[in-house]
N, C-alpha and C positions, 0 to 999 in steps of 0.2 A: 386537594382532591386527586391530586393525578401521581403521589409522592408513595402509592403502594404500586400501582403500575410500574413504576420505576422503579422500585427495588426488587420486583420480580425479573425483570429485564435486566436487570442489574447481575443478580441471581442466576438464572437463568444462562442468559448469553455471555455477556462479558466475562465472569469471573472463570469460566472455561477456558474462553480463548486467551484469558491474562495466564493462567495458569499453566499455560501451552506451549506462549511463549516464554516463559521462564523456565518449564523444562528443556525446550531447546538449546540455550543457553549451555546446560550443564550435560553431566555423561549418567543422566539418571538413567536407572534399568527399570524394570518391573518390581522387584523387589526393592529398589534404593535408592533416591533423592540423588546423588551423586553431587557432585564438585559444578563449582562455574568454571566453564572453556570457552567461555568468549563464542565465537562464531566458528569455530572447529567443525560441530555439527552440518553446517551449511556448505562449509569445504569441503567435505567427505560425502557431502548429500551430492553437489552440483559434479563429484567426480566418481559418483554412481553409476554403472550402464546402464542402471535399469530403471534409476531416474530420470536418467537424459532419455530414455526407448518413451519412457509413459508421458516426459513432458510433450516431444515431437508428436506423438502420437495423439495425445489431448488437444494440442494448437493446432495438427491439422483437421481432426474430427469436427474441435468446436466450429473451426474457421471456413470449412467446404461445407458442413451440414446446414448451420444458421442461414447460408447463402443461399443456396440450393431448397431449402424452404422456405426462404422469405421470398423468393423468386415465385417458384412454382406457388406456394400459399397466396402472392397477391393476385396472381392470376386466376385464383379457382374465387379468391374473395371480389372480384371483378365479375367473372362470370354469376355468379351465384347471388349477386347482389341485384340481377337486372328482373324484370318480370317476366313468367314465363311460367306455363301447365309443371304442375308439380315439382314447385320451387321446395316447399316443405320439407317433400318424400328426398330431394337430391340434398339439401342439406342436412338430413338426417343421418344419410348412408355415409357423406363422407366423412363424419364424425366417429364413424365406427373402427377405425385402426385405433386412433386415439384410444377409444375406451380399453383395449385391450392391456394388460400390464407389462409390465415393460421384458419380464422373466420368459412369460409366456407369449411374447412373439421374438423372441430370440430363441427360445428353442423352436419355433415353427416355421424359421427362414433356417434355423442351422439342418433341420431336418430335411428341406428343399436345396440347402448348399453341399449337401451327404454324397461323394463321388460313387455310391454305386446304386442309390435307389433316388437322392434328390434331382429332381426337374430341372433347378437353373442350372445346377454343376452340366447337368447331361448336354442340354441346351448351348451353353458359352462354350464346351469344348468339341460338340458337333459344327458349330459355326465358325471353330477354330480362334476366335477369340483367344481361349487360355488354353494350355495344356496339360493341366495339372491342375491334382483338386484343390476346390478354393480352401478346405479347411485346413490342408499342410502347409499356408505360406502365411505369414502373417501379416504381408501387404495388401491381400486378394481377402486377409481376415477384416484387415481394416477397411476398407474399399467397402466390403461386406456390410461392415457396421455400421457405416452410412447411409449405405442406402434402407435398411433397415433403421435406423434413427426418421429420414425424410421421411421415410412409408408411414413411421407413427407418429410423426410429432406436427408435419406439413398441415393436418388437417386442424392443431391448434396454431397455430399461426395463422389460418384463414381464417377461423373466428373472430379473432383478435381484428386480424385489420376488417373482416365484415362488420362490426360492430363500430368502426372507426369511418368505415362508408357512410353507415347509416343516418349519420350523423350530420353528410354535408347535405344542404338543402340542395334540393331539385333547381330550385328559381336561380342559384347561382350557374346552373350548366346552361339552362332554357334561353338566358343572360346573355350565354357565351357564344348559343348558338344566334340568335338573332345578330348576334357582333360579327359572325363568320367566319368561327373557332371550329377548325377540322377536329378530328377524333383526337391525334395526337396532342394538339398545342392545351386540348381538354384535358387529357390526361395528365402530362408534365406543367400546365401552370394554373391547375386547380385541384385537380385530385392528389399530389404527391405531395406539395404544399402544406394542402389542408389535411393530408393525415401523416405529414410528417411526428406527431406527435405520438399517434397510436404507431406509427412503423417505430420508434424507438423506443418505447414501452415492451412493443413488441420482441424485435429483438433482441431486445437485454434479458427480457427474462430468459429466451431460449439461449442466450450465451452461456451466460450463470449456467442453467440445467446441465447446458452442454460440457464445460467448463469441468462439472464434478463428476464426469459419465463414468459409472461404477458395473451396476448390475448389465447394461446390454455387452460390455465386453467380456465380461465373465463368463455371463451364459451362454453367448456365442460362439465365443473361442473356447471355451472347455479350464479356464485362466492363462489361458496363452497370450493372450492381448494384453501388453501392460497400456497403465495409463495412471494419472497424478494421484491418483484415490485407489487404487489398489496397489500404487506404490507403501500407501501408508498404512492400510489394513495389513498387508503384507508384511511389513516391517515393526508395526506396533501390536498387530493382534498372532497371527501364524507363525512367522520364526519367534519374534522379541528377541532377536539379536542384536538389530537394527533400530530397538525403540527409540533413540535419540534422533536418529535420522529419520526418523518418522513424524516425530515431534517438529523435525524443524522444518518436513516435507506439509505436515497441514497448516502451519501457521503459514508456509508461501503461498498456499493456496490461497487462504483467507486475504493474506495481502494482497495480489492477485488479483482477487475477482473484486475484493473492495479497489482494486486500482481501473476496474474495468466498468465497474458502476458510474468511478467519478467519472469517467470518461465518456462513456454514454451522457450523464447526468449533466455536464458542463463543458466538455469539448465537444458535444455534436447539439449541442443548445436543446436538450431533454425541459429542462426548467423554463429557458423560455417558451418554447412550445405548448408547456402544460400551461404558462398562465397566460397565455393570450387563447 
């Protein structure tokens, strides 16, 4: 029953990424299959500048952004999850960065980063913060992209763990308070516990998302912004000079994030979590 499922997926997924990695392998172009080189491709990728610029640059986006909203997201899925006059209307409104696509709010913060008509640029360098526009550095770009990332993405992340609140019964806190459980000891050995499950759900997915960040660095920085996935469009779609090393830059990806799944999945105990 399930032997057509899997030959679509079969289809579908795998036979891409097999074929992916066997381009890598070899000095195939656009036009031509090319010869087997062993792992050449992956030497000449790893002694790229402009793979090492997009790898840093992806590990630090994923690795500040994920935190930075799963910090601020549990916080707003804490507040929001309590009772309170127009609980509805406030989870409504904070859902609405999120809706927005991800093209069209990176041009609406690049327009506010603008050094001679944008607000925050005017803002950070009248308070002396920076002194120079954010969009001509590409530290102040990436910095940029962050907080632009949290702006949209925090408000899923609070879903997520709200829906992972909802979940712990009331009688277990009511419980804790009769026992003479302060706010905090509430916190850390009942609620973190019990949604240790939905917080790793949680932040896996936003890693992965973060992981292959394409579109908000493009549109923000103008393609000034590298990072692992416009290393390889770059390389496989725009020059094709570099197709091999493109080839071998998304099959590391895919290794990569499947190395960051099992880790989630079985070094932070995801599986056990989900079945108790």
């Amino acid at each position: 029953m399930v032997l057509p499922a899997l030959v679509i997926i079969l289809v579908v997924a795998f036979f891409p990424i097999a074929y992916a990695t066997y381009l890598s392998f070899t000095s195939a172009t656009v036009a031509a299959p090319g010869s087997f080189v062993g792992f050449q491709n992956y030497t000449e990728m790893f002694a790229n500048e402009d793979f090492r610029e997009g790898l840093v640059n992806t590990t630090l986006f994923t690795v500040i952004s994920v935190t930075l909203e799963f910090l601020i997201g549990l916080g707003i899925a804490l507040a929001i999850n309590q009772a309170f006059k127009g609980r509805g209307l406030v989870r409504a409104a904070i859902l609405v960065p999120w809706a927005f696509p991800t093209v069209i709010s990176a041009v609406m913060w690049r327009l506010m980063f603008q050094d001679q008509v944008g607000i925050i640029n005017y803002v950070v360098n009248a308070l002396g913060i920076i002194s120079q526009p954010i969009l001509s550095d590409r530290t102040l770009l990436l910095i940029g992209s962050i907080g632009v990332d949290v702006w949209k993405t925090t408000p899923f992340m609070a879903l997520l763990l709200l829906a992972g609140l909802q979940t712990i019964s009331s009688d277990v806190y009511e419980a804790a308070r009769v026992d003479g459980a302060n706010v905090l000891q509430r916190f850390f050995r009942i609620t973190l516990p019990l949604l240790k499950g939905t917080i790793l759900v949680a932040v896996l997915f936003r890693t992965l998302d973060s992981y292959r960040i394409f579109d908000l660095f493009w549109a923000l920085s103008n393609r000034e912004l590298e990072s692992l996935s416009t290393f390889v469009y770059k390389s496989v779609r725009v020059s094709q000079l570099l197709f091999a090393q493109g080839n071998a830059a998304s099959v590391f990806i895919f290794v990569t994030s499947f190395l960051l799944a099992l880790f989630f999945i079985y070094g932070l105990g995801m599986q056990t979590s989900t079945e108790e």
